[in-house]
N, C-alpha and C positions, 0 to 999 in steps of 0.2 A: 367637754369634759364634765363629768361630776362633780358634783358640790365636794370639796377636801375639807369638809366643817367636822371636828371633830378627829381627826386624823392626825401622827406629825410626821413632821418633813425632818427627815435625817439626810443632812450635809454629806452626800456623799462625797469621797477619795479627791474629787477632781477639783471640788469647790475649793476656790483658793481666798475667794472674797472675803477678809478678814473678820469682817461684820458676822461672816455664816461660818467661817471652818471647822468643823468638829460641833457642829452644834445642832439640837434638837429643838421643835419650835414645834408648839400646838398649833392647828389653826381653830381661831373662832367663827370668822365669816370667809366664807368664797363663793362669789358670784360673779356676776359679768359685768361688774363693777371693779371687780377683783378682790383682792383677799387681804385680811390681816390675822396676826395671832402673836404669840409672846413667846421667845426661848427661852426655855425651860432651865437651862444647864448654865447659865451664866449669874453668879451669884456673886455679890460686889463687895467689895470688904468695908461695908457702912451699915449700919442699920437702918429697918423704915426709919423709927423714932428721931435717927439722926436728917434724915431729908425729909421725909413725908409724916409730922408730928400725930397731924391728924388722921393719918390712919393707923398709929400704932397700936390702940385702943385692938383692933381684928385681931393682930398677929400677938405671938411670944414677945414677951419683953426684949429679947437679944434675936430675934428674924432679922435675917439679912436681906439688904434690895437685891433686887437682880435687874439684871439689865434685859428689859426686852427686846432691844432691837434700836436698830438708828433712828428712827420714828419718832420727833416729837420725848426726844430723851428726856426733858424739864416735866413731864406730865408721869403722872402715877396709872397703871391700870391696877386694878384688883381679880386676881382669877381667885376664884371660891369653889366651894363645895356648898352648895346651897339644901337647907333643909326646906326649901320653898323653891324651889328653882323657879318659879314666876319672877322671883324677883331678881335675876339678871338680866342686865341689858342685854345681854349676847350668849347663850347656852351652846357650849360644843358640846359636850353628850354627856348623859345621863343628867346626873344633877351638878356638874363640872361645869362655870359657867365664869363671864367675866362681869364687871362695872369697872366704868369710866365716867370722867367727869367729877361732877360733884358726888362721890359718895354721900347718904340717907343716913341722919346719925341714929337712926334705929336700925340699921343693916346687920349690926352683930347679930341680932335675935333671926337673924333667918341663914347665919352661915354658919358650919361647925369648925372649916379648916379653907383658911387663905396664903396665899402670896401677893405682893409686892410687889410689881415692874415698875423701873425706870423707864417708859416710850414702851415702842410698841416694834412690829415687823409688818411691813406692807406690800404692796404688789399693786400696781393698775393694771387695766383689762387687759388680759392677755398673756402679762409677766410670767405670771406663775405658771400658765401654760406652756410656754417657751420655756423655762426653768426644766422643766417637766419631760419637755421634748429633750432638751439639751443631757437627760441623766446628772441636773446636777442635786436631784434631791430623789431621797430613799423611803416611802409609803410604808407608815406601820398604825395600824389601828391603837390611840391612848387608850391606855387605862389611868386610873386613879393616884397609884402606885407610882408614874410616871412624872403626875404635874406636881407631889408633892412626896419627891424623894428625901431621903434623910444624905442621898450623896447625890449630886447635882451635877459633880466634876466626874462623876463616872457614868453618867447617863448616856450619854452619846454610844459608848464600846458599849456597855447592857443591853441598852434596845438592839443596835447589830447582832448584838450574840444570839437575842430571842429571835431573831429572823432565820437561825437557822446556820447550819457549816459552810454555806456560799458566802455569809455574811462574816466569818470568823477572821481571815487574816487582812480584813478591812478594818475591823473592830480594835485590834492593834496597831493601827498604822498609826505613828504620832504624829503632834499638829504639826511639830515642820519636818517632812520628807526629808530632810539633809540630816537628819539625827538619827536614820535607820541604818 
């Protein structure tokens, strides 16, 4: 399979796995190591400033965390928009890119717009290929627009809808089936 760097993975209808249901997830690396990236659409009712002090400084005063994924949930990633994209540890596309670890307290001057994750979303060799086989995730090329929406909780049905009329009454189906 091809590198999914740059790509995200829409939860399709069948995923029930609570961690993924209804949710959209960048990926930043995929190789044959396997893959990681941050969902997108999970935004946590804290602020960075309230758990991750030190990086509140990147974001709005009032940004909220978001939850990346079950991954090492105590650890912060940073997805940016880098006006230097050198200087991400991980570039999914264009100048969209992530840091981990210890963020560089000169990093502001090289990014224009970030987010927050609590942890991260992973995969070992193979996973996500099997995911993949299984139909339980839906291929849409990111855009920009995507990793820093102003509505988070609508992302998931959005991107569906931009796939197109096959993708429409999928787009609507709510997170629990027994409420249809």
């Amino acid at each position: 399979m091809n590198s999914l760097r740059g790509q995200l993975l829409i939860s399709a209808g069948g995923l029930f796995d609570p961690n993924f249901r209804h949710t959209v997830v960048l990926i930043g690396e995929h190789n044959a190591d396997g893959a990681l990236g941050v969902i997108l659409n999970r935004a946590l009712d804290v602020t960075v400033a309230n758990v991750f002090p030190a990086l509140s400084q990147l974001v709005s005063p009032d940004q909220r965390l978001f939850r990346g994924g079950p991954v090492q949930p105590n650890s912060a990633v940073l997805l940016a928009k880098f006006t230097h994209p050198e200087a991400a540890d991980v570039l999914a596309f264009g100048s969209v890119g992530f840091l981990s670890g210890e963020v560089p307290g000169d990093v502001g001057k090289t990014i224009s717009r970030a987010r927050v994750y609590a942890g991260c979303s992973g995969w070992g060799p193979g996973q996500l290929e099997a995911e993949m086989e299984s139909d339980s995730w839906i291929l849409e090329t990111a855009r920009e627009g995507d990793v820093f929406t102003d509505a988070p909780d609508l992302l998931w049905s959005r991107v569906l809808q931009r796939k197109g009329p096959e993708y429409k009454k999928l787009s609507r189906m709510p997170f629990d089936p027994s409420m249809n």
